[in-house]
N, C-alpha and C positions, 0 to 999 in steps of 0.2 A: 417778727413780733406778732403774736396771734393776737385775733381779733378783740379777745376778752379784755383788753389792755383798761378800758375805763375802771374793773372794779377796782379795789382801794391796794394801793401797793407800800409797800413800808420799805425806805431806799437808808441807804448810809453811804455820804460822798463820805472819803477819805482822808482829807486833811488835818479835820479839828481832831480827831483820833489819833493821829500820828504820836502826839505826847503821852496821849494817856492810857494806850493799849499795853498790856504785859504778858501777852503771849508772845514766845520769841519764835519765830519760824525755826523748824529742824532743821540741822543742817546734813550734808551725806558727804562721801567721801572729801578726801582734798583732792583728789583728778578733777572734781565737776567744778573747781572753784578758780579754771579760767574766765576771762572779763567778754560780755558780749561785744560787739564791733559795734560800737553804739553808734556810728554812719548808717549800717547798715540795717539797722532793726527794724522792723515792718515795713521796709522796700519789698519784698517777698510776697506779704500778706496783700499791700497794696496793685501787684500783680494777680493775685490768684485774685482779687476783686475785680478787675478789669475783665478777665479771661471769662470768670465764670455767669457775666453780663454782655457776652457778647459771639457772636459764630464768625470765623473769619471766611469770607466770602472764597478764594482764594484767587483774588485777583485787586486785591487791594485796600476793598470795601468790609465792611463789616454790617453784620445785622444783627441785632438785641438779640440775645437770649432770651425767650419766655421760660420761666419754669414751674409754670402752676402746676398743684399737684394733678397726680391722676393724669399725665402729659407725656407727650411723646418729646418735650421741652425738660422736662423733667427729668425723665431718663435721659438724655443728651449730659443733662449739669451733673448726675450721680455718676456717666460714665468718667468725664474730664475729673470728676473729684477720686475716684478708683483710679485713674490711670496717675495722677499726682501723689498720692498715697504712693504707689508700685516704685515710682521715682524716687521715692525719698526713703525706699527699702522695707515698705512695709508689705504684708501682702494682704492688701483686700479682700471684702467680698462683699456682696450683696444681699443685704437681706430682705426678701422682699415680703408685702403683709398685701390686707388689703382690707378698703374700709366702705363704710355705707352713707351716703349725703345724699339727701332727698330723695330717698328710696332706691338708688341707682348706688352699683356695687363700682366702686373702683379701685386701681390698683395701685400703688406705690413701691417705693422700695427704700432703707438706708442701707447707707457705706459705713462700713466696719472695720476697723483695723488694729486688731490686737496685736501688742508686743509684751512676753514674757518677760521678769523679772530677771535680769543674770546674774541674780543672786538671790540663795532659797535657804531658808532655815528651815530646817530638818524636823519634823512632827510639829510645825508651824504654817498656818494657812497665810498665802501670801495675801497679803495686803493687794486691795484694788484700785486705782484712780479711776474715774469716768471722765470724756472731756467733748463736752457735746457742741455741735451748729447745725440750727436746720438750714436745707439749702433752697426749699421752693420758695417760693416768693408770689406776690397778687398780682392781677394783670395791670395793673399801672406803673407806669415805669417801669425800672430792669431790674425793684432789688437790691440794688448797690450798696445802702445802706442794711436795708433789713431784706437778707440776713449773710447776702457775699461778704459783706467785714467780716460778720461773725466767721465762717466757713474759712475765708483767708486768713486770718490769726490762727483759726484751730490749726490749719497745715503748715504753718509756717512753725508754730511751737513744735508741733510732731516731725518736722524735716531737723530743726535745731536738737531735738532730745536724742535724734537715734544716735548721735554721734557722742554720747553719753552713758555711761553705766548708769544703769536703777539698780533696786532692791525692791519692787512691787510690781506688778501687773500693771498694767495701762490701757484701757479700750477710747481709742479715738471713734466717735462716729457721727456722718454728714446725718439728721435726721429729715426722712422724708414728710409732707404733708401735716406742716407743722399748723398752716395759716387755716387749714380747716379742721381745726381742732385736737392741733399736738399728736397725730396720729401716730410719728413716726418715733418719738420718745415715749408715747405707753407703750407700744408694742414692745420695744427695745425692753423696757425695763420689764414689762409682766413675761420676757423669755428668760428673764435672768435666775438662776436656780434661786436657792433658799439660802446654801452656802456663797454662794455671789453677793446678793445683798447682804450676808454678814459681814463678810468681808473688806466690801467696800468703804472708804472711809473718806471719801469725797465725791461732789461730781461736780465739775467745773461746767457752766455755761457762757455762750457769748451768743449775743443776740441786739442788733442794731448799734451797730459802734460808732461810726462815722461823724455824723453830723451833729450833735447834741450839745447844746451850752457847756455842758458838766459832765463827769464821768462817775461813775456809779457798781459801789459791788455791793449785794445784798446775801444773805445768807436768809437761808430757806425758814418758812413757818414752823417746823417742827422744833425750831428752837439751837440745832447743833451749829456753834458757830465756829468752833476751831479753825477749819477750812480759811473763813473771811479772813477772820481774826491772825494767823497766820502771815497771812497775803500784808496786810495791814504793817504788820510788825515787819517783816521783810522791806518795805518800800523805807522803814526809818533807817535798818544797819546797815542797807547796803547803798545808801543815797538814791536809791535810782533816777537816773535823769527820766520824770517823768511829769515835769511841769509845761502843761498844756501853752503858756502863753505866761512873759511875766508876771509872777506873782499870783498867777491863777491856778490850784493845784485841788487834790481833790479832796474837795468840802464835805462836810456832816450836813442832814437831808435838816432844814431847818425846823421841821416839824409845821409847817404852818396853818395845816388841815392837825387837829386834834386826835384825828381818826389813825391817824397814820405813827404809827411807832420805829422810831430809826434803824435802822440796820436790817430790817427785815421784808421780805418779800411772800407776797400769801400766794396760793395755788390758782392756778388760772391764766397768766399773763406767757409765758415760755415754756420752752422743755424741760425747764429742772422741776415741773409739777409732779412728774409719777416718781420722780425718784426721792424727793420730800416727803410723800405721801409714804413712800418706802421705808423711811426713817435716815436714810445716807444724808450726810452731813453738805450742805450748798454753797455753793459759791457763784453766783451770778451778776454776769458783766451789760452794761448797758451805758448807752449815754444820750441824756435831753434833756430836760431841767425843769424841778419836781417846783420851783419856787414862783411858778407863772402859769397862765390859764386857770386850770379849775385845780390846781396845787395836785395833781395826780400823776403827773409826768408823761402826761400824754401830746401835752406841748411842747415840741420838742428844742425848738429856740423859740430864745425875744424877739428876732428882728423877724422871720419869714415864716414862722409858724411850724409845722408839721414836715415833713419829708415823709416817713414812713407812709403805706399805703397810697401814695400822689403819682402822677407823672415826672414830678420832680425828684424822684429816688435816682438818679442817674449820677454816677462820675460826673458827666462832665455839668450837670445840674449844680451839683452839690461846691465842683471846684470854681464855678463862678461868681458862687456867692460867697462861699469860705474860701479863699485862696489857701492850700496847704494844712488845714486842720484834717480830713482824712488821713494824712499820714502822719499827721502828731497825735490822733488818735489811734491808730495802728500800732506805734510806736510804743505807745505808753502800753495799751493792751496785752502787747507781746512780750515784754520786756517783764511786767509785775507776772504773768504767768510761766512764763520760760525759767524763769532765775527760781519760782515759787517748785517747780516740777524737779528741776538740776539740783536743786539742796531738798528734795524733800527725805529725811530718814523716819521712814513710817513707824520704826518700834519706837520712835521719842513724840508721838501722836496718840494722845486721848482725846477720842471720839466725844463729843460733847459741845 
């Protein structure tokens, strides 16, 4: 989560909308309309969070992963996300940029891993997903929360989809050098042609998942909400078991700052900034709870206050105060995105 996180963000939990949304998610072939292994759902993600917080010594012991940008920690975390990618059949690469902080030039890189559509309609531009996490993280603590969730959901969705027919393009990508100023999602976006950006007709983010009261998707400032809207309508047809804790499921942002307008997120806080500014339609994942501190969601729970940015971003931080909410967090994440990608049929999608 980058720094900018105090200006005003406009969230939409999920629940009170269940009833009253009438966007129906596309659906795609009947092959994709086997049931996930719902034991099994963000067990994956919940690994790739552990791995990519950690170096294994190899004699037992383990040591933190740093991965501030501009890092030789850094590059370490883009390698281990490249080599998981390669594993789950994609083929990576590296793209590397490079940026200016406090007059001092340094370098970064993101992991990219594009998969073609196996199905093309003929004098028709294929349709594009984007589906973003950045992977650096701040020198306190490991990151665990912000942004290995994020990172561990995106590979776990992209390991569950290849085993799956599309009909659109897909670019999975780790972004680098997000915490000092989203470096590695404008890069990514300002490389994308002209006919990419038209094309594109979402971009999925995930960004601090873990620890947060509430769960939270917003759809970008420019207004296009089909994407959310979509996501929204999917969690009512197909049940998804995605209820955080009895009876607590995901709520509509109360509005309690007058400032702040439901379902929407403004530019400045994540990576889905350049690709909003781009006009592609948003979908951004988060979790903390907009209804305490100064109502802007930078408080991340009632009882222990913030995680993101502390020493306290750790697994095992996090697991002795929540016992098991990281992975009912996981779960849920992976589950509304995964089943949202596997039915998606992009010619029943107006961009709006």
């Amino acid at each position: 989560m980058g720094s900018s996180r105090k200006a005003p963000v406009f969230l939409l939990l999920l629940a009170a909308l269940l009833l009253t949304l009438a966007v129906v998610a596309p659906l795609a072939a009947a092959d994709n309309n086997k049931p996930l292994a719902p034991n099994a759902v963000g067990e994956k993600a919940y690994w790739y969070v552990d791995q990519l917080t950690r170096v294994d010594n190899g004699d037992g012991t383990y040591t933190g992963l740093r991965r501030q940008a501009g890092t030789p920690g850094e590059v370490a975390a883009a390698e281990k996300i490249a080599a998981w990618f390669g594993a789950a059949g994609y083929q990576p690469t590296m793209q590397p940029f490079t940026y200016v902080r406090g007059g001092t030039t340094y370098a970064s890189q993101n992991v990219v891993a594009w998969r073609p559509a196996d199905l093309k309609r003929r004098g028709e531009p294929t349709p594009l997903v984007i589906v973003g996490a950045h992977y650096d993280a701040v020198t306190a603590g490991q990151g665990a929360d912000d942004n290995a969730s994020g990172v561990g959901v995106m590979l776990e969705v992209a390991e569950r989809l290849a085993h799956f027919k599309i009909d659109y393009d897909i670019v999975f990508v780790a972004f680098g050098a997000e915490e000092v100023g989203l470096r590695g999602s404008t890069y990514f976006a300002n490389q994308l042609s002209a006919a990419d950006v038209q094309r594109a007709i979402c971009m999925v983010n995930f960004d601090s998942l873990l620890v947060g009261d509430k769960l939270y998707i917003h759809a970008g400032a420019n207004g296009k909400t089909w994407a959310r809207d979509a996501m929204l309508r999917l969690i009512r047809l197909h049940k998804l078991p995605i209820e955080i804790q009895p009876g607590l499921y995901l709520v509509e942002h109360p509005g309690a700052d007058p400032g702040y307008a439901a379902g929407f997120t403004p530019d400045g806080f994540s990576d889905y900034t350049a690709f909003n500014r781009a006009g592609i339609p948003v979908a951004a994942f988060e979790s903390t709870n907009w209804e305490i501190g100064d109502l802007d969601g930078y408080t991340q729970t009632e009882e222990y206050g913030s995680f993101w940015h502390t020493p306290s971003d750790t697994i095992a931080a996090i697991e002795a105060r929540y016992p098991e909410r990281p992975m009912e967090r996981l779960h849920a994440f992976t589950t509304v995105v995964f089943e949202f990608l596997k039915h998606l049929n992009p010619m029943q999608v107006t961009v709006q």
